[in-house]
C-alpha positions as CSV (number, residue, x, y, z in Angstrom):
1,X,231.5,-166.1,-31.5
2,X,228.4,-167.2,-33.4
3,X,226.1,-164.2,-34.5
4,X,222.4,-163.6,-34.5
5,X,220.1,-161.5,-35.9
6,X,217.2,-159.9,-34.1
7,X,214.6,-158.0,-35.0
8,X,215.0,-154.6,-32.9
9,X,211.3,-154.2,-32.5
10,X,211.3,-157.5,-30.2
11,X,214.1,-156.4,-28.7
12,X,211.9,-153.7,-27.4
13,X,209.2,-156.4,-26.5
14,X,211.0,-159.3,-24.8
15,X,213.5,-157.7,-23.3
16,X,212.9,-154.9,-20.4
17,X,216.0,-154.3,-19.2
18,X,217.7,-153.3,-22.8
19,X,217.4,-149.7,-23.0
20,X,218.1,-148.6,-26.4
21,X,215.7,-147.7,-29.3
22,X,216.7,-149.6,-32.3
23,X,213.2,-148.5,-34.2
24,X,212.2,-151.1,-36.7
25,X,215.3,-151.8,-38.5
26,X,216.8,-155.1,-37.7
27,X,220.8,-155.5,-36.2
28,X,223.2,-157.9,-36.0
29,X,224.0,-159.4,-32.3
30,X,226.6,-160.9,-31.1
31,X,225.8,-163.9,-28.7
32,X,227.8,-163.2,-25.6
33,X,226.7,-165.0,-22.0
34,X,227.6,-163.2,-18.8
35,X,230.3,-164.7,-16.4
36,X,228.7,-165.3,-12.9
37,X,230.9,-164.9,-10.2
38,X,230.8,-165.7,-6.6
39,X,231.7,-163.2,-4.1
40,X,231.1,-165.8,-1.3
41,X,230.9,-169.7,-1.4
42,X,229.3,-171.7,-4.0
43,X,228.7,-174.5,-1.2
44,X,226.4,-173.6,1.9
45,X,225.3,-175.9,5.0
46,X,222.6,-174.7,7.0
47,X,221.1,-176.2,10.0
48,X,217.5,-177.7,9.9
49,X,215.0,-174.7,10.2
50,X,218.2,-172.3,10.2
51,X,218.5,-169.3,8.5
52,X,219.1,-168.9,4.5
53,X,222.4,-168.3,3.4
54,X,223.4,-165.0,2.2
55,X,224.4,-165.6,-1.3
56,X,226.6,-162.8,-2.9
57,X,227.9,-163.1,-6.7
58,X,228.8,-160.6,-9.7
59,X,227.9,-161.0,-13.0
60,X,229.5,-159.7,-15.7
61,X,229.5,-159.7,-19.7
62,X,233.3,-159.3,-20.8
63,X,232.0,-159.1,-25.0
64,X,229.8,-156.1,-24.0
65,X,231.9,-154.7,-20.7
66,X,228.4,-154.6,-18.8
67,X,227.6,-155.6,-15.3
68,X,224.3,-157.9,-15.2
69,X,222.2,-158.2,-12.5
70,X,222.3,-161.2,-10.5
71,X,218.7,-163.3,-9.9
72,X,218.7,-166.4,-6.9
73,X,216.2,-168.2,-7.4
74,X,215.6,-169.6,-4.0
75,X,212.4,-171.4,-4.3
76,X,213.7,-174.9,-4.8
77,X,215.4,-174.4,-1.2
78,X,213.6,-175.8,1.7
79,X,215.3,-175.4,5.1
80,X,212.8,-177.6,7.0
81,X,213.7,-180.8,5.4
82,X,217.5,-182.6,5.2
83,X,218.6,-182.7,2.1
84,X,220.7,-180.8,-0.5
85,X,219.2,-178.4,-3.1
86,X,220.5,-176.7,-5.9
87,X,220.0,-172.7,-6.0
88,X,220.0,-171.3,-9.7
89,X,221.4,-167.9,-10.2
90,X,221.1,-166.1,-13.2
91,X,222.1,-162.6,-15.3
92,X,221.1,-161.4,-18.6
93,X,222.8,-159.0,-20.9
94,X,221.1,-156.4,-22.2
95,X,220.2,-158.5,-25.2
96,X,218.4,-161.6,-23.0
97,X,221.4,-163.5,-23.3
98,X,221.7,-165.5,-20.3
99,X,224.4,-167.0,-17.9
100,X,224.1,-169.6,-15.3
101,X,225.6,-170.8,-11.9
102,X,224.3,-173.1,-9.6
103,X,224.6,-172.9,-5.6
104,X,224.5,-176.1,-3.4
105,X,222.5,-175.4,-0.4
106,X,223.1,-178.7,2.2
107,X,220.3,-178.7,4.7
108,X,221.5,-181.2,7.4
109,X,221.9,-181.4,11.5
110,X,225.2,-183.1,11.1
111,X,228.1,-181.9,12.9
112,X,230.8,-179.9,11.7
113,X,233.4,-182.8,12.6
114,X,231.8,-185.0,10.3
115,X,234.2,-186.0,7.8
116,X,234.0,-189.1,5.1
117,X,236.2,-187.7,2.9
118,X,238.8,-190.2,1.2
119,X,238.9,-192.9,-1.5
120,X,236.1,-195.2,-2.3
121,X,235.9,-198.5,-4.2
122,X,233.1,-199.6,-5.9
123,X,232.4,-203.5,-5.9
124,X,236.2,-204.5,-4.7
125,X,237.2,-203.4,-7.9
126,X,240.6,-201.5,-7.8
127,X,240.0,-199.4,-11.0
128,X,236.5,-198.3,-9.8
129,X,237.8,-195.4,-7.3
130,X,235.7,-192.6,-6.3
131,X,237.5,-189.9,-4.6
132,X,235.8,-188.1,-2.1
133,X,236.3,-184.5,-0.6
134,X,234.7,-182.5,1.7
135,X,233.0,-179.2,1.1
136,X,230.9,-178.2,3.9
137,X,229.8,-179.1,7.0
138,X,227.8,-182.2,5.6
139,X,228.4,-182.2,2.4
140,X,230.7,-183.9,-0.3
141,X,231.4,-184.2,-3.6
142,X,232.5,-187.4,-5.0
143,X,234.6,-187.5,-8.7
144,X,233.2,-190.6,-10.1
145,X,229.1,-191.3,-8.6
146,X,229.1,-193.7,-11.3
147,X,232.0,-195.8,-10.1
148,X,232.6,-196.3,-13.4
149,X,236.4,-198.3,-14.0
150,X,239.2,-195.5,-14.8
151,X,241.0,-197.9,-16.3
152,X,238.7,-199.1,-19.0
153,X,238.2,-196.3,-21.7
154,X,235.1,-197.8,-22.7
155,X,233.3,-197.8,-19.4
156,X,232.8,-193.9,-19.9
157,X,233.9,-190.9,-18.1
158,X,234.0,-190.4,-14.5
159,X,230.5,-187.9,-13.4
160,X,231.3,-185.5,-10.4
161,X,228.5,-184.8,-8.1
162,X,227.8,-183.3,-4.6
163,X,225.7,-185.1,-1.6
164,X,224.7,-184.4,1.7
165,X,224.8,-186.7,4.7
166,X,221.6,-186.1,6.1
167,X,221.5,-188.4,9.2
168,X,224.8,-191.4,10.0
169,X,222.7,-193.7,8.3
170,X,221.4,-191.8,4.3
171,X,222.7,-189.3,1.8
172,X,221.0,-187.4,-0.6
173,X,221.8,-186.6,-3.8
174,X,218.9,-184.1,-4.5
175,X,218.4,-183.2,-8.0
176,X,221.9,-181.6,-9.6
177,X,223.0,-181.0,-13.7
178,X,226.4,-182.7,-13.8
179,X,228.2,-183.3,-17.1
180,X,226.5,-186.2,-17.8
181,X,222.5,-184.7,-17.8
182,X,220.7,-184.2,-14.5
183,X,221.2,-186.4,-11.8
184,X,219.0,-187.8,-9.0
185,X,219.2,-191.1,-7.0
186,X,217.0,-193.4,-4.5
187,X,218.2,-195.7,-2.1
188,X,220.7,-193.6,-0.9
189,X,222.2,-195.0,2.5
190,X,225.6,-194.1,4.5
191,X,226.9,-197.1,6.8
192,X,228.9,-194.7,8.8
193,X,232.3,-196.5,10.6
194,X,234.6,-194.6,13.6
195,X,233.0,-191.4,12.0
196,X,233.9,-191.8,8.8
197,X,237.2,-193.9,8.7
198,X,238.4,-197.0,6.6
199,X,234.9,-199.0,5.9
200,X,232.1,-196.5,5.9
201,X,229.9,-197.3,2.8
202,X,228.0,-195.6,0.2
203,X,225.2,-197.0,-1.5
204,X,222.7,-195.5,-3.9
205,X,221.2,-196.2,-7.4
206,X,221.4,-193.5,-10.0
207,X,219.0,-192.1,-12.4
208,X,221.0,-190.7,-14.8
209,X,221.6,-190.6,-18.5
210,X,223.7,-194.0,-19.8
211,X,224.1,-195.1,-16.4
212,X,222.1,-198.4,-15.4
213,X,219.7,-198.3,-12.0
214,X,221.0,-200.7,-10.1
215,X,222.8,-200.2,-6.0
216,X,226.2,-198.7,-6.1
217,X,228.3,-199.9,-3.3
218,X,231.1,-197.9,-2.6
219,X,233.4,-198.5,0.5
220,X,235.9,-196.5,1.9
221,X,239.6,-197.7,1.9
């Protein structure tokens, strides 16, 4: 692990919750990051103006054997309006050191027998498969938003990401880090066939990083 040093008296300063008294002496830290878990789902679907979802998760820092506190921070979520929104929770060790986890909230009235789930092409093009799976009632996570061609190293690698249908005839994307930088998209429409059997389409153009803007037509096979 890489190591830090840290001057105790702004240990004292910046961080409230560590509790010892190093005086003015500087020590040597360790960086450890605590492990979030969750103790219930990390994908939620709620009903439009529906109650908040009761998110439950752990924390804990296996370097240090301490259990962190868990912060949601819930002020991104907005139950009044379709769409799907990404809940941050965080825990610091008792050195500031900070872990991550995000939560997908999907706000939609779509029923619970909604299901689009299956494999996409993107532009007729057999290599440009996006597989897609169901998570919630809603919501879906496809393995390649990009459509990018699997079987052409130099088209890049293939960007999971998570949408919610939020009426038969749009998606949204909302605003979600992926392995690829932070991802959002516009245009986003659904052309929804038989509830969600062979020809249903996705279409959206991406904003993000190394990915161009234009429409991505995907249809289901």
């Amino acid at each position: 692990m890489k190591k830090i040093i840290i001057l105790s008296l702004l240990l004292a300063v910046g961080f409230t919750s560590c509790k010892k008294n190093y005086g003015d002496s500087s020590v040597t830290v360790t960086v450890s990051y605590p492990t979030i878990t969750m103790t219930g789902a990390q994908y939620y679907s709620i009903a439009v103006n529906g109650p908040l979802p009761s998110i439950a998760a752990t924390a804990y820092d296996s370097f240090y054997n301490e259990n962190c506190a868990v912060i949601l921070d819930l002020s991104t979520l907005d139950n009044t309006t379709p769409g799907l929104y990404a809940v941050t929770a965080s825990a610091a060790n008792k050195y500031g050191f900070v872990g991550y986890k995000t939560v997908y909230v999907g706000v939609t009235n779509e029923p619970a027998s909604l299901d689009i789930s299956g494999v996409y092409i993107r532009n007729a093009t057999p290599g440009r498969v996006a597989n897609v799976t169901k998570l919630a009632t809603g919501m879906f996570m496809t393995d390649n938003v990009g459509g990018v061609d699997i079987t052409v190293p130099s088209t890049g690698a293939s960007v999971p990401a998570v949408f919610v249908v939020t009426s038969d005839s749009t998606i949204d994307f909302g605003s979600q880090l992926t392995n690829a930088g932070t991802l959002t998209a516009s245009s986003e429409s659904l052309l929804l066939v038989a509830g969600g059997g062979t020809g249903t389409t996705l279409a959206y153009a991406l904003s993000l990083s190394g990915f161009g803007t234009q429409v991505r037509t995907f249809i289901k096979q």
